[in-house]
Structure formats: structure tokens, C-alpha cells
N, C-alpha and C positions, 0 to 999 in steps of 0.2 A: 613432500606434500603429494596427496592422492592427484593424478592427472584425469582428465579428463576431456576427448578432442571435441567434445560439443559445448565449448565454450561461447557467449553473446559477445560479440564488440565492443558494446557501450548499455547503459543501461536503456529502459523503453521508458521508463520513470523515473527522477531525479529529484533530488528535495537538494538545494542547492544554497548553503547558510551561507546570509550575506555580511553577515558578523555574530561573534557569541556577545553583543551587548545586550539588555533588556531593560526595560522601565518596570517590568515587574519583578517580585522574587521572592519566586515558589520555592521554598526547601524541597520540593518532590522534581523540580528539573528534572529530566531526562539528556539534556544537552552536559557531552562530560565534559566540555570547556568552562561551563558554569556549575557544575554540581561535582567534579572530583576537584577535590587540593594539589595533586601528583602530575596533573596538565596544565600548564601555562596555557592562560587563553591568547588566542592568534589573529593577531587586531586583520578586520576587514582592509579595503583598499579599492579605491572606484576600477581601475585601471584594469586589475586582479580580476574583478568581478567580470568585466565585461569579456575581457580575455574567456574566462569559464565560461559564461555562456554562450560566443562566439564558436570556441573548440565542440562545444555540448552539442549546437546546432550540427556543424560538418559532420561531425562523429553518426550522425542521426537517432541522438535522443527524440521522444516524441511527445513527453511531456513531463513537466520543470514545475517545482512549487519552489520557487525564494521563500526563506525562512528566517529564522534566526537561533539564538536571542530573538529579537523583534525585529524585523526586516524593516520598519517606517524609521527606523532609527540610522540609517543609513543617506537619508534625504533623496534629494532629486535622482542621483544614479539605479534606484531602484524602478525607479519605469524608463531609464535605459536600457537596462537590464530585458526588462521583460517585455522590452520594444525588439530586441534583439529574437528573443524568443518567439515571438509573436509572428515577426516577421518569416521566420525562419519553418512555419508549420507547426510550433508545437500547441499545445492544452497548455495554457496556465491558470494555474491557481495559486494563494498564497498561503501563508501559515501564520496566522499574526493572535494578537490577545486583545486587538479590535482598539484598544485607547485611545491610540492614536489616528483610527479612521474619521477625519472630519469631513463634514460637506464637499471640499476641496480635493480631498484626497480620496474619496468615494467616486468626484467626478473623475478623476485624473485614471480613476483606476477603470471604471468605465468604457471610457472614451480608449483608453491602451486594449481593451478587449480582455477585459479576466473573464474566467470564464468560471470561475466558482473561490470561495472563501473558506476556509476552516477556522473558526475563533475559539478560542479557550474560554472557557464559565465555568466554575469549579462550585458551582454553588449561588444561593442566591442572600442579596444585600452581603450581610458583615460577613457571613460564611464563604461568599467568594473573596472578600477582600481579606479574611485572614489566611487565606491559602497563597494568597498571589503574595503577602506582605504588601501591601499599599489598600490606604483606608481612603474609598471612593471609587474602588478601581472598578466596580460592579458596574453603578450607571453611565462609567464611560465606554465600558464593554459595551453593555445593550446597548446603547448610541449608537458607536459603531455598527454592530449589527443591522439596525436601521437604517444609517445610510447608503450604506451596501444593499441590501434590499429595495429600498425603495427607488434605485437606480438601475434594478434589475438585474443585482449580480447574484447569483444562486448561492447562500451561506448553509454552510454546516457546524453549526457550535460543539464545540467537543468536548467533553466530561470526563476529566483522568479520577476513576474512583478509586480511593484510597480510604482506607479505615479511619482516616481524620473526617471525610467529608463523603462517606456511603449516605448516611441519612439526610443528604441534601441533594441526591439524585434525583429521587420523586418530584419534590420540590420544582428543580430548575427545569425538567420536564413540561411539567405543569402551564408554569412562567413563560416560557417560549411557543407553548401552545394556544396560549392568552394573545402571542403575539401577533399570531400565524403561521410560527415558523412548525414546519410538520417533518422536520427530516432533522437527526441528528447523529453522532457518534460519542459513544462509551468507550473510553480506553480503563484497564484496568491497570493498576500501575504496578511498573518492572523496576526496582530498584536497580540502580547503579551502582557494580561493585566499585567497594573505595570510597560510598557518597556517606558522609558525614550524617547519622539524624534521618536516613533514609530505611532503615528498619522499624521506626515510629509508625508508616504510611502502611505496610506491608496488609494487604489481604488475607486474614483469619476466615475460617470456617465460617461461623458469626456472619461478618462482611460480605461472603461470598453468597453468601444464602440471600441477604439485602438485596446483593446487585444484580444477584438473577430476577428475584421476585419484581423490585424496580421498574425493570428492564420492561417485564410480564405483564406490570399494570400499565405503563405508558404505551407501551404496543397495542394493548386493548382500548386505553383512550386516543389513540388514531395517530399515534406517533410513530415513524418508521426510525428506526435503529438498530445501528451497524454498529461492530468494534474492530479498533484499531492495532489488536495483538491477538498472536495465535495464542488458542486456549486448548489446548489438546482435549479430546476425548475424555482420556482415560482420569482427568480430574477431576469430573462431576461424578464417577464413580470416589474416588478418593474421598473427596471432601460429602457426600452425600450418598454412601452406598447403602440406603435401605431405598431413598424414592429420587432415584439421579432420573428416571426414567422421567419425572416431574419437570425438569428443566429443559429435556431436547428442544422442546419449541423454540426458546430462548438461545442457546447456546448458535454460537455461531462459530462457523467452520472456517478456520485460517489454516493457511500454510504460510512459511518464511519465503519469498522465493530473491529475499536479500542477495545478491553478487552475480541475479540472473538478468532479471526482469529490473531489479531497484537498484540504486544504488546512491550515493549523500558525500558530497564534495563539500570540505569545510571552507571555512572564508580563506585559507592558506593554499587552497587548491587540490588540496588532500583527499585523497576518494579515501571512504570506508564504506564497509559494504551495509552496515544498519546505521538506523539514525539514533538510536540507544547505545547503539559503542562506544569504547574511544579507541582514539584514533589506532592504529596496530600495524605495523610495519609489513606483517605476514597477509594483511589481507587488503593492501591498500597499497597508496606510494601517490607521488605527487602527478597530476593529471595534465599539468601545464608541461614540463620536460619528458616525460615517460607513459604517456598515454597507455600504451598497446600493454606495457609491463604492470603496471597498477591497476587497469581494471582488468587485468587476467589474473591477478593476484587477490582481487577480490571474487573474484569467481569461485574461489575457495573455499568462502563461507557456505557455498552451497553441495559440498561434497560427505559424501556419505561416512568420511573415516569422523567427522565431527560427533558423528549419533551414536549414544549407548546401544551395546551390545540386544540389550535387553528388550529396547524400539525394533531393532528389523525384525524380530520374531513376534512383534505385536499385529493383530489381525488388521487393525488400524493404520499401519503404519502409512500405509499410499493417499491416503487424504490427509496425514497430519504430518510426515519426512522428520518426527522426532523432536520437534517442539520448536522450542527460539533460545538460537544460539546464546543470542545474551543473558539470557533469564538463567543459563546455567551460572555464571560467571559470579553470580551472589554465594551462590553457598560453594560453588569451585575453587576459588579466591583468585579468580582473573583468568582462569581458564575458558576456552569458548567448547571445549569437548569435554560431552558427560552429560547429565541427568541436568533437565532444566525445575526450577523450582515449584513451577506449576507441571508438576508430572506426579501421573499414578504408576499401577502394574501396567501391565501388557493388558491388551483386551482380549477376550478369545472371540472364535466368528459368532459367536450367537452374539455377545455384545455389539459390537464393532458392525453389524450388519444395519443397524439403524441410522447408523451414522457415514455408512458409507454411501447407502441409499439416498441420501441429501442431495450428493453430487451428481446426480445423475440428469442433465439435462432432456433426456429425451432423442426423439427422432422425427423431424420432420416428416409430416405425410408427402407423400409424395407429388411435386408440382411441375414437372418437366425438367429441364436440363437448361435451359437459354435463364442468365441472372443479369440484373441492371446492378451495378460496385456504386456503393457508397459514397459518398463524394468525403466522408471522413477520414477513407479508410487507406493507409499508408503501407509501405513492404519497405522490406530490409532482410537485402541478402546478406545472410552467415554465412557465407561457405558452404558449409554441410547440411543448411536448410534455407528456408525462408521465411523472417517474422510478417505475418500479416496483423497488423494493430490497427484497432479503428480507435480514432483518440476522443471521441466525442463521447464513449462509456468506458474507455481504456481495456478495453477486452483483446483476447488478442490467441493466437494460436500459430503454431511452427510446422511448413508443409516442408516437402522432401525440395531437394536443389534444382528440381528440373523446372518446377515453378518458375525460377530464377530470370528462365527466359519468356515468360510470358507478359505481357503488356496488359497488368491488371486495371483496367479501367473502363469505360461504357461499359458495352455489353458482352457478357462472356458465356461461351457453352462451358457446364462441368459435367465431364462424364464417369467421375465417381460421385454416388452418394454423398458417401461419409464426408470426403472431400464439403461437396454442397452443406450439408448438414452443420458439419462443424465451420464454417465461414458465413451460413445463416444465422450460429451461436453466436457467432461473433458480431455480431451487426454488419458485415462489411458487405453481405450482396442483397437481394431483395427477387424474390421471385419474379418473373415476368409470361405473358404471357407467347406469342408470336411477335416476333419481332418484322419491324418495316422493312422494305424490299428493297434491297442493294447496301440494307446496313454492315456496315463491319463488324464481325466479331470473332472475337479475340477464344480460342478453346484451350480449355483445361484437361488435358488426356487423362487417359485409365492410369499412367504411369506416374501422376504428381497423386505422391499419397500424404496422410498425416502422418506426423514423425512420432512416436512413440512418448509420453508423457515422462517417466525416468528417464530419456535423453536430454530433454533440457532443462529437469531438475533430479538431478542424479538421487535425489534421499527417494527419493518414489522410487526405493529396489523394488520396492513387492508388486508388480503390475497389478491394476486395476481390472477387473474383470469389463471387458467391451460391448456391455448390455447396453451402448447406447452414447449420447456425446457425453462427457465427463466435463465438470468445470471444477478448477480450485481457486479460492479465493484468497489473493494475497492478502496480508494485514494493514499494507501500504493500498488498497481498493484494487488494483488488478485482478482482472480473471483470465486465468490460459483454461482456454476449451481444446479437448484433445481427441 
């Protein structure tokens, strides 16, 4: 395997399955415990669970979404779980399909401090319930939804489009905006190699055109929407190469940054480095006995020998590292290196220049040198750098090791820009002006710089040109500003 010395610890982001059981059942699963025949599912275990989060803590993950199957399927151990977490500094959120959130279990969820929801809606009335398989399963979702809401937990309902259930996206859009709800996520769906009835769902040209237009009218009726998988570039020329130009507004820019920044522990303890895998010996291993050995092995998933030939000479490549792993693995036959499904040609620079343009954060005007830190905002020495992550937007950015020794908190002088600039992308400091007389503060020298974006995700070979801060957005919502 390709090595690499800038490898993470542990992930910054965990989705952490507290069983593959469910109350619902989608034939479009993404979970390969529930959706491949060739894996035996791996019964949860309260003991197991807490163990993991316990380890997750010390390790200094910095934020945890329990999942499942259904996570409420699990009972009372699941707000131990995320009592543990909680306690321990991280964001939590959860991953659930809402049925089961009642009165009770909204307070319960509350009161532990979640800090946000993602529910599944596939559609509205019978069209959700024949997606989930369970007929009623709609008005218990939007229930859900409501009680989490009106408790004041911030919900994201999330929409896997599939060619069964594209012309029900406008729709549940609509539905949710009736409700109040102004923020949601479009996943488009990555078939599972091996999954039985899972080529049925697949995304046609047709479909794809639906789900961008979709996307196009609900944004203009005041709805903000994000998705939840890299969609490379060079597929909206593929699938639309007379007017792709029509969709940039819409298209939204992911990278994988899976086995860096992410990472998804099964109920068995098992890291794999995506939550669409299954599980794989070469890029995982058990978390509970072999910590340091399984998530450096998942590291893996983020190295450059994975990417076709044909990506690194694409103009694109530094905002996109090649697409998603998994999405090769359909027409690969289990392979995670090679050409992913959703992939076109190479871009050249005239194309690819619009799109690289996106990521372009900016530059702060210039406000002095003296910043007040975050009180969100947490570090984590690598070795060979320093993660700074504010876990309240999960953004986050990797400074050089001499950081290491600095004491990031009150008030701090920085005296690089860039430095300043990129840790203002981050949310982690806040300009200030003159500071009070005999305050302490903590300085940032000439000498702590940022660490090069291809060091901590190796598929960005092709550097990004440094017109400014850069951001990429994982598929899992992270952004590394660089």
C-alpha cells in the first residue's frame, strides 16, 4: 500500500453505528450489513457501544453522529452513549428515520444536548412509505421531525434521490417548507456493490436532469440545500454537455476526505473508512484491540494510488481527488480503485476554471494582528501538524507543529496573515480590537504556517493555485480551509 507520513490519529468526524437493526426497509440501503447478502450482520452490544465511544473520546474525535440501522432501536444505552460524548466535548448529532422520535424521546434527546438531527423522507405520503417499505411510515417521520423542532433541536431531513422516487423531491421540498423547515439535504444515490435490486434506483440522465432542476426550484423558493456525496465536475458535462453550464449554480462541490478527517465504526467495533462500504480488511480493522493499526489502515482510503490514471491529469482534479471511492466498486465488481460511476473525461483549464473558482474563500481585509479564540474551537496535535477544528460548524484547517506549543485560547497575537485569515475561515478566532492592560496573550509567530492542502489529503496532487483561502467540502458536511 501507497504510504504516507501525514497520516490523522483518529477521525475529527464519526458516524458511529449502534446496531445494523431498522424499523424501516428501504431496498436502496446504503448500510452493507443491511443491503449485501455476502455480510452477516453484527448484532449491536450496550457494553461494545460505550467501550467505542469512551475510546472515540480519549482518541480526540470531535464529533460523533450514532446511527444505525436505527439508533432508537437500541433503547435507553443510546443516550449513554451520547452522554459519554457529550461529556467529553464532542458535536453530536444523530442519524435516525424520525418513527421512532416521540414526545419522550425528543425530551430525553434535548435535555443530553443534541445538537442537530438528519431524518430520512424519501418522499411524501405513500411515496415515502413505499420507499421505506412500511405503510404509515410518513406521518410518523414528520411527527418526529416536530418534536425535535419544537424542542429546539436543529433537524436536517435528508432526501436519497433515486429514479424510483426523483419526482417526489419537489414535492417533499414544498411539504417541509409548509412546515418551516428551510434547510435540508439531497443525497443522490450510490448503489452498493453486491446489493440485490439496487440497479432498479440507479440515476439516468433523465433523473439527473429532475434533480438538478428540483434542487433549482426549491433554492429559489427559499430553501437551502446541501448534498450528501461527491458529484464530480466532470459529470454535468457527461450527462449534459450542450447546457452543463445551466447547472453550476446547483451543483455542489464535494470531496471524499473518508480515512482523513471521517471515519464509521460498525456496532462490532470495526472502523471502515466510508459509511457506503463494506466493511474491508485493508482499509479498517477492529478499533477496540488495534486502534493505532486500523485507523492508519483506513487512512488508505484517501491515497492517491486509488485514483484513475486519467483524474490526475484532469484540470479539476484539486477540488474533486477523483471522485468516491465507493461509487467505483458498482461497475469495478468490489474494487475501490478505478473510474467511479458518476465520472466523465478530464476537464481542461477553460472548463474546470469555473469550478475551481467556487472554492475560493477569500481574504480578509485586513484588521490587526491581536484575535479573541472561539470558545468552540478545539486542537489536535498530529505530529507533523496541528488540527484546529471549531466543532460548532465542523470546519477545520491543519497548521505546521510549532503551533503545537502554543496555548490557543483567550487572546492571541497572529503574525501571519494567512495563518489569521485561514483560522478566521474557520470560525475559530474573531478579530479584536486593543486589548486590556496587563492581559495575557498567547502569540502566533511568522514561523507557524498552514500546511499545504495535498498533505492532509494526499489525492489533491495537482496544488491549488493560492489566490486566496481555499475551502473543500466533505460529503460527510466538513470543510478543511487551507
Amino acid at each position: 500500500m501507497e504510504t504516507n507520513r501525514y497520516l490523522t490519529t483518529a477521525p475529527l468526524i464519526q458516524q458511529h453505528e449502534l446496531t445494523t437493526q431498522c424499523n424501516n426497509a428501504c431496498a436502496f440501503c446504503y448500510n452493507p450489513e443491511r443491503c449485501l447478502k455476502v455480510f452477516e450482520p453484527r448484532p449491536e452490544d450496550r457494553e461494545r457501544n460505550i467501550r467505542i465511544a469512551e475510546i472515540s473520546v480519549e482518541r480526540g474525535v470531535m464529533a460523533v453522529c450514532p446511527t444505525g440501522g436505527e439508533p432508537f432501536l437500541v433503547g435507553e444505552h443510546l443516550y449513554e452513549v451520547m452522554d459519554i460524548y457529550r461529556r467529553g466535548g464532542c458535536y453530536v448529532s444523530i442519524n435516525s428515520n424520525g418513527r421512532l422520535v416521540t414526545p419522550y424521546a425528543a425530551d430525553r434527546l434535548a435535555r443530553a444536548g443534541l445538537n442537530s438531527a438528519l431524518i430520512s423522507i424519501h418522499g411524501v405520503g405513500t411515496l415515502h412509505d413505499m420507499m421505506v417499505g412500511v405503510p404509515g411510515a410518513f406521518p410518523e417521520t414528520l411527527r418526529g421531525i416536530g418534536h425535535l423542532r419544537e424542542r429546539g433541536v436543529s433537524v436536517t431531513p435528508n432526501f436519497v434521490a433515486t429514479a424510483k422516487n426523483i419526482h417526489g423531491l419537489l414535492p417533499v421540498g414544498r411539504k417541509l417548507l409548509e412546515t418551516g423547515v428551510r434547510a435540508m439535504t439531497v443525497t443522490p444515490f450510490l448503489p452498493s456493490w453486491g446489493a440485490v435490486g439496487h440497479g432498479d434506483f440507479v440515476l439516468d440522465t433523465t433523473a439527473y436532469r429532475a434533480y438538478f432542476e428540483a434542487i433549482g426550484s426549491l433554492r429559489d423558493a427559499g430553501m437551502k440545500i446541501d448534498s450528501t456525496l461527491p458529484i464530480p465536475p466532470c459529470v454535468l458535462i457527461r450527462l449534459f454537455p450542450t447546457d452543463w453550464k445551466t447547472f453550476l449554480t446547483v451543483h455542489t462541490p464535494r470531496v471524499c476526505m473518508a480515512g482523513r478527517s471521517f471515519g464509521v465504526i460498525s456496532p462490532d467495533g470495526r472502523f471502515r473508512a466510508c459509511i457506503q462500504a463494506p466493511y474491508l480488511d485493508e482499509y479498517g480493522g477492529d478499533m477496540i484491540r488495534a486502534y493505532d493499526r486500523s485507523w492508519r489502515k483506513a487512512n488508505g482510503w484517501a491515497m492517491t494510488a486509488l485514483v484513475p490514471d486519467a483524474c490526475v491529469g484532469c484540470a479539476a482534479y484539486g477540488i474533486c481527488g477523483g471522485g468516491c471511492r465507493t461509487g467505483c466498486m458498482w461497475d469495478g465488481g468490489g474494487t475501490v480503485k478505478g473510474k467511479t460511476m458518476y465520472m466523465g473525461e478530464p476537464l481542461s483549464e477553460e472548463d474546470a476554471s469555473c469550478f475551481i473558482r467556487r472554492n475560493v474563500s477569500g481574504s480578509a481585509e485586513e484588521t490587526g494582528e491581536l484575535f479573541s479564540v472561539y470558545r468552540n474551537a478545539r486542537t489536535r496535535d498530529e505530529g507533523w501538524g496541528t488540527i484546529v477544528f471549531n466543532r460548532r460548524n465542523q470546519s477545520f484547517t491543519v497548521l505546521s507543529k510549532e503551533f503545537s506549543d502554543i496555548v490557543f485560547s483567550g487572546t492571541v497575537r497572529i503574525a501571519s496573515k494567512k495563518v489569521a485569515d485561514v483560522l478566521r475561515a474557520v470560525g475559530a478566532i474573531v478579530p479584536l480590537g486593543r486589548s486590556a492592560d496587563g492581559e495575557e496573550i498567547a502569540v502566533v509567530p511568522e514561523s507557524v504556517s498552514v500546511m499545504p492542502g495535498d498533505m492532509f489529503l494526499p489525492r489533491l496532487a495537482k496544488p491549488l493555485p493560492m489566490d486566496g483561502v481555499r475551502c473543500l467540502r466533505a460529503d460527510t458536511g466538513e470543510r478543511y480551509f487551507f
